[in-house]
Backbone bond lengths (Angstrom), bond angles and torsions (degrees), N, CA, C in turn:
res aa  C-N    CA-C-N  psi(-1)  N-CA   C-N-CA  omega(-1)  CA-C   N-CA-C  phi
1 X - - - 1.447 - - 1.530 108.04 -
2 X 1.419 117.53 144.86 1.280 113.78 -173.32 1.552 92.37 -118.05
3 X 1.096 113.86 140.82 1.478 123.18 154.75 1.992 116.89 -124.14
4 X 1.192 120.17 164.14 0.994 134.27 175.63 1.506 116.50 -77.00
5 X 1.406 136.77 140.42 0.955 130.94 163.73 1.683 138.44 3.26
6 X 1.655 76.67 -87.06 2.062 87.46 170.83 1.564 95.73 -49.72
7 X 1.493 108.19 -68.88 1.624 96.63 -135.36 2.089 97.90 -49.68
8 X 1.430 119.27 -36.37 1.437 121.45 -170.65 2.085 86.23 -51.08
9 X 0.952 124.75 -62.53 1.703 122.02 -167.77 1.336 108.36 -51.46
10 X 1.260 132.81 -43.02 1.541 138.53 157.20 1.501 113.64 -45.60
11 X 1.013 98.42 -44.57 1.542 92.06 171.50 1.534 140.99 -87.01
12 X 1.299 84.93 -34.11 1.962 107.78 156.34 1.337 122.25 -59.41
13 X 1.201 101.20 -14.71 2.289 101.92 -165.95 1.967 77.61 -117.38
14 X 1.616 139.32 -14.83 1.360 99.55 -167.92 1.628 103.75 -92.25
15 X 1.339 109.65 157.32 1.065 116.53 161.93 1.662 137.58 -107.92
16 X 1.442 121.97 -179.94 1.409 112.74 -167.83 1.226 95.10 -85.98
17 X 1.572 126.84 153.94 0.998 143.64 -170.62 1.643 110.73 -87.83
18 X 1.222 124.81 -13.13 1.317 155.80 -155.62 1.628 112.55 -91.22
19 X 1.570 80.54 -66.44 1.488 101.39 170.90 1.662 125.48 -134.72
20 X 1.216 114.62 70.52 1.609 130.44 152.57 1.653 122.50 18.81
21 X 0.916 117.37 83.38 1.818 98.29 175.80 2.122 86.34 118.01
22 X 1.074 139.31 -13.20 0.830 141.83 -141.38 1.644 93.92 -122.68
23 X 1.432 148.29 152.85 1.284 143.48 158.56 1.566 125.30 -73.09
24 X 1.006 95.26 163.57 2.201 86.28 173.26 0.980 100.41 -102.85
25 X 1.041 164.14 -87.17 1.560 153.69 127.27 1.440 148.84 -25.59
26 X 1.162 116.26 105.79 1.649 113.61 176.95 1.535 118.98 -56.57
27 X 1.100 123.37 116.76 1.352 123.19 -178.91 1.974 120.23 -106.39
28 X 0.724 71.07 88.22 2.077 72.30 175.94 2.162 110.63 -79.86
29 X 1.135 98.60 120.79 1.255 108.73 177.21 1.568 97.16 -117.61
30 X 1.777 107.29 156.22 1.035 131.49 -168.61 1.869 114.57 -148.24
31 X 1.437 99.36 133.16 1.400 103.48 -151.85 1.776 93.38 -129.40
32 X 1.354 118.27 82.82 1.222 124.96 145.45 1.422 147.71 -63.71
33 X 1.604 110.20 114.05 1.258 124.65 -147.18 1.847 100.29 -128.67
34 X 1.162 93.39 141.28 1.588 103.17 177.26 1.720 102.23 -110.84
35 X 1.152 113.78 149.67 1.320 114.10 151.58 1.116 139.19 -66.95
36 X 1.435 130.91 143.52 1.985 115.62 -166.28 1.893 99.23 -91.16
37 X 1.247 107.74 -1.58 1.674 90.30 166.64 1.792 112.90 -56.06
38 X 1.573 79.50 152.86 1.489 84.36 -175.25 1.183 128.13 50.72
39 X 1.534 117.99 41.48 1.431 132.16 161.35 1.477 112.92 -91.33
40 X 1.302 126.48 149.21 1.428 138.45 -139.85 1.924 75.84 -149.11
41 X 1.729 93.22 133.96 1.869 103.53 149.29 1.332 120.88 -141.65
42 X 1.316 88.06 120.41 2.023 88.29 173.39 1.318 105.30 -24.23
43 X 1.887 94.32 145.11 1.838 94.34 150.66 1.171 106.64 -127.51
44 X 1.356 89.13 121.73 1.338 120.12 158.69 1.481 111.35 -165.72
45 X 1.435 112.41 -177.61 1.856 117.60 -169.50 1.320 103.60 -73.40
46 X 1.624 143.99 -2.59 1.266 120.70 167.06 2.018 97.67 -107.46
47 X 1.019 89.62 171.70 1.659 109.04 -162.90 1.677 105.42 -87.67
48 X 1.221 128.23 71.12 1.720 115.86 -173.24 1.498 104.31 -122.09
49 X 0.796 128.78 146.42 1.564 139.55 176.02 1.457 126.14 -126.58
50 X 1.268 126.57 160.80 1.648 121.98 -167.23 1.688 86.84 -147.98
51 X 1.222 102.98 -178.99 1.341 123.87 171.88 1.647 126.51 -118.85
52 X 1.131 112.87 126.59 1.452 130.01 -149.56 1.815 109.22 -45.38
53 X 1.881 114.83 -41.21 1.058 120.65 158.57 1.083 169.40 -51.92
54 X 1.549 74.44 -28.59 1.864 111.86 164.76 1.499 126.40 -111.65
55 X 1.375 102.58 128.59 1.000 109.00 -164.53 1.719 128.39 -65.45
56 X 1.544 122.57 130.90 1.524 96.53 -178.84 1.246 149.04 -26.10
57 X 0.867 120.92 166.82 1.741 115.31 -174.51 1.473 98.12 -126.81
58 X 1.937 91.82 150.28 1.618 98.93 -179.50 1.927 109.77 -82.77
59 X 1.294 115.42 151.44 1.304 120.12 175.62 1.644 105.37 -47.17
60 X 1.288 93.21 123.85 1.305 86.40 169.19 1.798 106.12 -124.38
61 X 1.426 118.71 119.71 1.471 127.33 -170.92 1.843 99.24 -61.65
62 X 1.064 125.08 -24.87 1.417 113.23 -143.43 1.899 93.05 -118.98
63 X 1.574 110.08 14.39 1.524 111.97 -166.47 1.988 99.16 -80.31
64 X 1.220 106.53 145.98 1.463 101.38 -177.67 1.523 104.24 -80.69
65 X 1.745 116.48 156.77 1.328 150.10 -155.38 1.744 91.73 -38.41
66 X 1.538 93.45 -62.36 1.429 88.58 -165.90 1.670 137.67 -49.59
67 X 1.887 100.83 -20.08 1.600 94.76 -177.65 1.005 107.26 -101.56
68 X 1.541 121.09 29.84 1.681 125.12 168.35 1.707 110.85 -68.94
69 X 1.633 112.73 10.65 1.330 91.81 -167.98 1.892 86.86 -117.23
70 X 1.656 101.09 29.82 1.993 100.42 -175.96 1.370 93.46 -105.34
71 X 1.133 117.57 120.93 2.147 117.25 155.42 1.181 104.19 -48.67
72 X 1.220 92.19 119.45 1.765 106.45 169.68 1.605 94.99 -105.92
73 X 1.537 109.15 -176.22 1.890 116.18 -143.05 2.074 92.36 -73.97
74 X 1.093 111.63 -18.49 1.406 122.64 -170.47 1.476 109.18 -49.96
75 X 1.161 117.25 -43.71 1.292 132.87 -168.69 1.945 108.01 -92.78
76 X 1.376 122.60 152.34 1.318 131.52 160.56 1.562 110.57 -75.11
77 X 1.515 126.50 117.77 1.551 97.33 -173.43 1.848 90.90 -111.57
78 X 1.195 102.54 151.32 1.978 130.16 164.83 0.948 116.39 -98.02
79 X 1.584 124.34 149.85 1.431 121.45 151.55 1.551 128.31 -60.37
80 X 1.403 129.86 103.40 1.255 169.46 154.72 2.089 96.35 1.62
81 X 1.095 114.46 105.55 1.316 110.72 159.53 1.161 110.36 -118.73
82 X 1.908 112.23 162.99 1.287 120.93 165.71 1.388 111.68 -154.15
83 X 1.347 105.41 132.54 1.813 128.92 -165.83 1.632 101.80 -76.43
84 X 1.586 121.01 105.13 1.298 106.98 -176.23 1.707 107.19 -88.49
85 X 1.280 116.89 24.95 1.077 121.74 -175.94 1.571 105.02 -104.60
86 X 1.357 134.52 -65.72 1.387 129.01 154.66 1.150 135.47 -86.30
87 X 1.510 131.41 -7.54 1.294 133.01 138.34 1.371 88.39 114.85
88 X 1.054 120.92 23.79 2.208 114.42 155.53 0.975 116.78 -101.91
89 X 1.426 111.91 149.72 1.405 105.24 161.79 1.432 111.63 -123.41
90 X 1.507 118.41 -160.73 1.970 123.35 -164.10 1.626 95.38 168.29
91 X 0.884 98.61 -149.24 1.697 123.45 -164.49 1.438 112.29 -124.52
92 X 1.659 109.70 161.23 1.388 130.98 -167.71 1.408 87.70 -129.57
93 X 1.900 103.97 127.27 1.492 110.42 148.14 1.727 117.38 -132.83
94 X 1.124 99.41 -171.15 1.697 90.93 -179.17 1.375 89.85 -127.71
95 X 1.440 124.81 140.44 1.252 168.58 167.08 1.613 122.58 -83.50
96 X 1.454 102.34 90.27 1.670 104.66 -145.83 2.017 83.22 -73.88
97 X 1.599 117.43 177.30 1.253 117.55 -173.88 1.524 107.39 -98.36
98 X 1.084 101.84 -17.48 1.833 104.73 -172.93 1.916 110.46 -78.67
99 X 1.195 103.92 -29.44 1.303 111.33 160.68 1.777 137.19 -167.36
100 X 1.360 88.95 84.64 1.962 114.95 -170.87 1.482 122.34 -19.66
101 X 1.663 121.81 -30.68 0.749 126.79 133.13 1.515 151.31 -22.19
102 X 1.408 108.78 -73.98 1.750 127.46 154.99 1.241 93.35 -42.52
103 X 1.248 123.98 154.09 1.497 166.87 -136.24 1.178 122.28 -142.90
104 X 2.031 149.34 76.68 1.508 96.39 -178.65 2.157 96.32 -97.07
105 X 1.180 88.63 168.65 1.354 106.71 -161.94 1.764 129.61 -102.97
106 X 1.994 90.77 -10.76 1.439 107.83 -163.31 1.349 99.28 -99.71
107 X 1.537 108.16 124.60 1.783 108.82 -169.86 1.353 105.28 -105.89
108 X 1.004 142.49 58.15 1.708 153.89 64.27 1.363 114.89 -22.82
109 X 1.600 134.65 -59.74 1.054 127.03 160.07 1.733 122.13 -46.58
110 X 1.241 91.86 -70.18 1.381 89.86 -161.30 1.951 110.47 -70.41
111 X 1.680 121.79 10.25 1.249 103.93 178.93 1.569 92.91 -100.62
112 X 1.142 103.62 -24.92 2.017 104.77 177.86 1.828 102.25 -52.52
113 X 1.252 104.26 -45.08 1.803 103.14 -166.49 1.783 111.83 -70.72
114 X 1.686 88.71 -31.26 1.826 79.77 177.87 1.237 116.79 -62.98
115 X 1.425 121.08 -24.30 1.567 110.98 -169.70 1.760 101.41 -114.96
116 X 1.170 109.44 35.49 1.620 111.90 177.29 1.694 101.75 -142.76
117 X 1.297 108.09 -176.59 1.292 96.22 -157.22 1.731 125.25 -84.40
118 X 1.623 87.75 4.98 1.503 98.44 168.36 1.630 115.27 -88.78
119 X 0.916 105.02 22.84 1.712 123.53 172.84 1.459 97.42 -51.01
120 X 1.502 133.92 -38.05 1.153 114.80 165.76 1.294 149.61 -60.55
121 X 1.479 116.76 -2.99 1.051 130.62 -138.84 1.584 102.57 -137.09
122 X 1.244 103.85 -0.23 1.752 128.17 161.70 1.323 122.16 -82.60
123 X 1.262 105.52 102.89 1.741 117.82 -172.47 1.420 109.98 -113.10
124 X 1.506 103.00 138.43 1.710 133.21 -146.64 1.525 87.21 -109.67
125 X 1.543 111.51 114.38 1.330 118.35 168.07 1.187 108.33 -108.27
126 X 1.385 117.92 121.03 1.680 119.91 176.09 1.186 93.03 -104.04
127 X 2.012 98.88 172.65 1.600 117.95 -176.70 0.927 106.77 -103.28
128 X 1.292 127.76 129.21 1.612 138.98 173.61 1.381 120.93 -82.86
129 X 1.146 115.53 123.61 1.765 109.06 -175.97 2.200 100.55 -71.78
130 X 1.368 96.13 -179.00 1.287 92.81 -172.43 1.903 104.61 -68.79
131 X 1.424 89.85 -28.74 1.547 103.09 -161.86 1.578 100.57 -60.11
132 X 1.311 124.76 -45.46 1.931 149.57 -170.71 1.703 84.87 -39.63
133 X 1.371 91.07 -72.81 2.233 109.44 -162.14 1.677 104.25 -55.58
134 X 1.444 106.91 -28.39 1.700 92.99 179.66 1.334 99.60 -86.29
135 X 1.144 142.25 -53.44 1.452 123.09 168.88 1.512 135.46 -38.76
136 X 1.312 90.95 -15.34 1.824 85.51 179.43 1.310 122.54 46.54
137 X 1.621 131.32 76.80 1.285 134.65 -174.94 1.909 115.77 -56.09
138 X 1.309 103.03 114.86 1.662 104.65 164.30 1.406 115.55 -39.86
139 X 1.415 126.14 -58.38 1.123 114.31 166.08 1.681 151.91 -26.85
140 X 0.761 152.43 179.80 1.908 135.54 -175.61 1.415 98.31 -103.32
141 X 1.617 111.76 87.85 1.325 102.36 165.33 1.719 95.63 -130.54
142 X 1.658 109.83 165.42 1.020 106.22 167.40 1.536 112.72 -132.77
143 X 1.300 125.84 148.05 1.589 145.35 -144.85 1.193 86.07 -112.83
144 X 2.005 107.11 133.69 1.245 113.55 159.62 1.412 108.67 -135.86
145 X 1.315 91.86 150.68 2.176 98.01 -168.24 1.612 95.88 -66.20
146 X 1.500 101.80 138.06 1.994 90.90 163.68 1.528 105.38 -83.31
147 X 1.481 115.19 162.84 1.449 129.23 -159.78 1.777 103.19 -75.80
């Protein structure tokens, strides 16, 4: 049985009339949680993510608000990083050696290399606000248009 919030707190705080101090109902709640390994996020300028196992999903026009934040097939999706140091996150690719440039894109590849010894060769794409790209950082970074 599903109930809503309140009504579960209404029911959690009443007690038996019988016996005082005592509940009217036992309520057991259950809190299913996945792990974020192997989380995948579209790229593109809104923020949606999928899971590495499952396969994309087709656009669906008529899907409610909330699963606007799932990559559907439209998008290229990456494995999902986040900088606990400034609080962005972006994408992981691997950076083949023959030419740094090229891209590979398949995260099967690129989650095997982070934890093997081509761990070097795994490059951390963060999201730039609009404000980041008009400043143009002194530092050695390089800017890429989103698609």
């Amino acid at each position: 049985m599903r109930l809503s919030p309140a009504a579960s707190k209404l029911l959690s705080l009443a007690q038996s009339p019988e016996a005082p101090g005592r509940p009217l109902l036992n309520i057991e709640t259950h809190l299913w949680t996945r792990a974020v390994t192997r989380l995948l996020r579209g790229v593109a300028n809104e923020t949606m993510f999928g899971w590495y196992d499952e396969p994309p999903r087709d656009l669906d026009p008529f899907a409610p608000e909330i699963d606007a934040v799932v990559a559907d097939a439209r998008y290229q999706r990456l494995p999902a990083i986040y900088c606990r140091h400034c609080g962005r996150s972006g994408w992981m690719a691997l950076s083949p050696e023959k030419d740094p440039d090229e891209l590979e894109i398949d995260p099967d590849k690129i989650y095997r290399a982070s934890v093997s010894r081509d761990k070097r060769r795994v490059r951390a794409f963060i999201a730039a606000t609009v404000n980041m790209t008009e400043r143009r950082p002194t530092w050695p970074v390089r800017l890429f248009d989103s698609p």
